[in-house]
C-alpha positions as CSV (number, residue, x, y, z in Angstrom):
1,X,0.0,0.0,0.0
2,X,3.2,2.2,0.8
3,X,4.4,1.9,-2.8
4,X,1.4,2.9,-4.8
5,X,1.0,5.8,-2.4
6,X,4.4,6.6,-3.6
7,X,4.0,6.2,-6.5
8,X,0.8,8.4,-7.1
9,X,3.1,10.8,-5.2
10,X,5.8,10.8,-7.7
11,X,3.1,10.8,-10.8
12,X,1.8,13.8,-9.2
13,X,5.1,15.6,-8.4
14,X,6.9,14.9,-11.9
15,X,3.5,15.5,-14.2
16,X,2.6,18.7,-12.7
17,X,2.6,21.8,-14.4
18,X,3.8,24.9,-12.3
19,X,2.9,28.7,-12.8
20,X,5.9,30.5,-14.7
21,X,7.7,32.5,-12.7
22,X,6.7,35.9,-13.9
23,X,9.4,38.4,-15.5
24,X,7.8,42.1,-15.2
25,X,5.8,41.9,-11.5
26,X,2.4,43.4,-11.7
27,X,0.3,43.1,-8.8
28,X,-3.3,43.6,-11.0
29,X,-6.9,44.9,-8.9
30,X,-9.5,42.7,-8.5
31,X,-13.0,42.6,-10.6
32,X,-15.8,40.2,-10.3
33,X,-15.7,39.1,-13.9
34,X,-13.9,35.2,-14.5
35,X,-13.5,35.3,-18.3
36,X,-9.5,33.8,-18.7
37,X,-7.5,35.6,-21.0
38,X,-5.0,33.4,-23.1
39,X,-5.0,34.2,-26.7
40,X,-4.1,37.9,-26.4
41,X,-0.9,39.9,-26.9
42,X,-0.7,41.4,-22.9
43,X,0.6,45.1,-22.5
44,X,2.1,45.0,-19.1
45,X,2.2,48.6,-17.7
46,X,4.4,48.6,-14.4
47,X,4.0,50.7,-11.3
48,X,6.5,53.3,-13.2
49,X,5.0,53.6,-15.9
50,X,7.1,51.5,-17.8
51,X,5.5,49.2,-20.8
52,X,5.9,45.4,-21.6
53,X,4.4,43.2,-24.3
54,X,3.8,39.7,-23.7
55,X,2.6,37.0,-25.6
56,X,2.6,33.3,-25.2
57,X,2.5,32.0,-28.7
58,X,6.2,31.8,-30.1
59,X,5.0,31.4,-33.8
60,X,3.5,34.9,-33.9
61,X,6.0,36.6,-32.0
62,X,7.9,35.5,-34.8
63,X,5.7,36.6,-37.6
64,X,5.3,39.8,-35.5
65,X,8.8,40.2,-35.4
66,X,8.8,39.8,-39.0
67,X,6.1,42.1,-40.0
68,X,7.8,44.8,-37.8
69,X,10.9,44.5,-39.8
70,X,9.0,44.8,-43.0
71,X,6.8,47.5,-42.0
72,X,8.6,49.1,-40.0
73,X,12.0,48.4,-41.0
74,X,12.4,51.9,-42.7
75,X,11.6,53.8,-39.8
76,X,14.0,51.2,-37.2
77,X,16.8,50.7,-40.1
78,X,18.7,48.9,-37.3
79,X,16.4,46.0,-37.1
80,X,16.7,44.8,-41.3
81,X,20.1,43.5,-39.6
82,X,18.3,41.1,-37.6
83,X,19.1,37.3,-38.9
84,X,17.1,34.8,-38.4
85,X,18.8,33.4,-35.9
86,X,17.9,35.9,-33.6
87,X,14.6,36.3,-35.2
88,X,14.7,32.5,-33.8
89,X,15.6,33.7,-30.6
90,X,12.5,36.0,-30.4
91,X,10.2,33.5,-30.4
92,X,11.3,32.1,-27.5
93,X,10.9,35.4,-25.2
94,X,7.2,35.8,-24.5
95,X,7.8,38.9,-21.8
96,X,10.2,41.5,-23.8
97,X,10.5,45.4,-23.0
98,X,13.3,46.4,-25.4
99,X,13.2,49.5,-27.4
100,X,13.6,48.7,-31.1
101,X,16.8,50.2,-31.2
102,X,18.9,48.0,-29.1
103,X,17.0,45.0,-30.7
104,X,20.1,43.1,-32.4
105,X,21.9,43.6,-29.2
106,X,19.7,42.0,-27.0
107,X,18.9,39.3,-29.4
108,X,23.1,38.6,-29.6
109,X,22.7,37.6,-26.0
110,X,22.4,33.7,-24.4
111,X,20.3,32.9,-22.6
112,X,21.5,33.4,-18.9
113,X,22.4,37.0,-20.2
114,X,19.1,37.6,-21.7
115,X,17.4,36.2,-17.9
116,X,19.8,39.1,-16.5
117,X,18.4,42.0,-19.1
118,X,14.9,41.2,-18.2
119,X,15.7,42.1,-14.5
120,X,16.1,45.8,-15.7
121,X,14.8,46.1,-19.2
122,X,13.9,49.5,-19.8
123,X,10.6,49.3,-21.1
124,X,9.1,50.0,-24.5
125,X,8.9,53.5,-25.1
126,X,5.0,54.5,-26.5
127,X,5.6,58.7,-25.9
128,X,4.1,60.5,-28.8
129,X,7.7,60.9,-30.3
130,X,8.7,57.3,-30.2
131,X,5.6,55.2,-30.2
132,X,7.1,51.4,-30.7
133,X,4.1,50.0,-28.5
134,X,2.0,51.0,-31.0
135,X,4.4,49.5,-34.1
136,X,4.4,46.5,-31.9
137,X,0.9,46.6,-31.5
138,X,0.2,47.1,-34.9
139,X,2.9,44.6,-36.3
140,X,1.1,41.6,-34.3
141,X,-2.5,42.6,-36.3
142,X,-0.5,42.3,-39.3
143,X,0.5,38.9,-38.1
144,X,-2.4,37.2,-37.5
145,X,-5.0,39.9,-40.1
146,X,-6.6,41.5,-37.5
147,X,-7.7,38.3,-35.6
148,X,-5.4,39.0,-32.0
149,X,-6.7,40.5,-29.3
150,X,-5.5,42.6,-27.3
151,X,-5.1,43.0,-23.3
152,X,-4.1,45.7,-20.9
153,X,-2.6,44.6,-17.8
154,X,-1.2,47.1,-15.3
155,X,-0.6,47.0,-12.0
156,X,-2.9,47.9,-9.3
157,X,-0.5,50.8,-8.0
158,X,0.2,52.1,-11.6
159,X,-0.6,55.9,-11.8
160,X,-4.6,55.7,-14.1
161,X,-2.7,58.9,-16.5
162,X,-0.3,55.6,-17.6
163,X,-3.1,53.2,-18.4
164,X,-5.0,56.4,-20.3
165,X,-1.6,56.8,-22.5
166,X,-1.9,53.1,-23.6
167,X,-5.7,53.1,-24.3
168,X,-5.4,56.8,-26.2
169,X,-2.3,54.7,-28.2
170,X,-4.7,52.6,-28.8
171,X,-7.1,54.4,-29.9
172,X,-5.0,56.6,-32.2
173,X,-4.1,53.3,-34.0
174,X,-8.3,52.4,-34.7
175,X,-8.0,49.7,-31.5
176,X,-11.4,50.3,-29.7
177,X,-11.7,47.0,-28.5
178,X,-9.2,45.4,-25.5
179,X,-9.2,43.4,-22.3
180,X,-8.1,44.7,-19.1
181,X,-6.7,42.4,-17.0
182,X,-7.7,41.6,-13.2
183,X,-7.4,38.9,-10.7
184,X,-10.9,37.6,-9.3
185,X,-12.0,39.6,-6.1
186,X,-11.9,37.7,-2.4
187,X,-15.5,37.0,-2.6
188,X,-15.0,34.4,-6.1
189,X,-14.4,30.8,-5.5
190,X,-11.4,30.9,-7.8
191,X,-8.2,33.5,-8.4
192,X,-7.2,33.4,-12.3
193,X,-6.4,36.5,-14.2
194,X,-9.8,37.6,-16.2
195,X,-10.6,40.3,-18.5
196,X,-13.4,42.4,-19.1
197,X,-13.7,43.4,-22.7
198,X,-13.9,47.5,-23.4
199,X,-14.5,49.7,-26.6
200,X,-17.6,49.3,-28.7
């Protein structure tokens, strides 16, 4: 009886799946709404302000990747250099904060170097001069014609003037409907992320 409660132990232990550490911390409100978010590309907007993209599915990170080199490559000439190896190495980051600029750099790194960047990355900037959250933004409609959606999740000490910036971004770009991301409040009977859908 010992050894098969062992071994349903050991099953347990070795099949199951832990949460991902998490590589930009955002503490999210609460909402009442359940509806789990997991096909959407996530802009993670920190307590400073700073902005994130995530997204889960390595195929179109790389087609985004690729569609902001060809839309966009004349306006970032630094990022035609981009080889495919690296392009490669894209895909397999699904939390990035880079600005476009320092792109083949990052990209250059291994892995354990790239796992140190992320500790500090600087955020992408989405100021009205150098809007690359809303190239990125755009580049991943590109990638899948329109058919992505998209999610705003900020933390729930992140100043409300940030989160206005990213919706008016939006907005600007003809992106009127989004999810903002919560975590369920005390009273629900479970605690996954949710979103409620906004815009018309």
């Amino acid at each position: 009886m010992t050894d098969v409660a062992f071994l349903l132990l050991t099953f347990f232990i070795l099949t199951a799946k832990f949460k991902p550490q998490s590589v930009v911390a955002v503490d999210v409100p609460q909402a009442r709404s359940n509806k789990t978010v997991t096909d959407a590309v996530t802009i993670l907007v920190d307590k400073d302000g700073k902005a994130f993209i995530s997204l889960k599915e390595s195929g179109t990170r790389y087609a985004m990747l690729e569609q902001m080199i060809e839309r966009y490559g004349d306006v970032y000439p630094n990022i035609k250099s981009i080889t495919d190896l690296q392009k490669k190495q894209f895909s397999l980051i699904d939390t990035w904060g880079t600005p476009v600029e320092d792109m083949p750099r990052v990209l250059s790194m291994n892995g354990t170097e790239v796992k140190k960047y992320q500790e500090t990355m600087p955020g992408i900037p989405y100021d009205s001069l150098h809007n690359q959250l809303g190239d990125w933004i755009q580049a991943s409609r590109y990638a899948t014609e329109g058919k992505i959606r998209i999610a705003i999740k900020s933390d729930k000490n992140t100043s409300v003037t940030y989160v206005k910036d990213v919706v008016k971004l939006l907005t600007a770009r003809d992106i009127h409907r989004f999810l903002l991301i919560t975590t369920l409040s005390q009273g629900a009977s479970e605690s996954t992320e949710s979103g409620t859908e906004e815009g018309n």
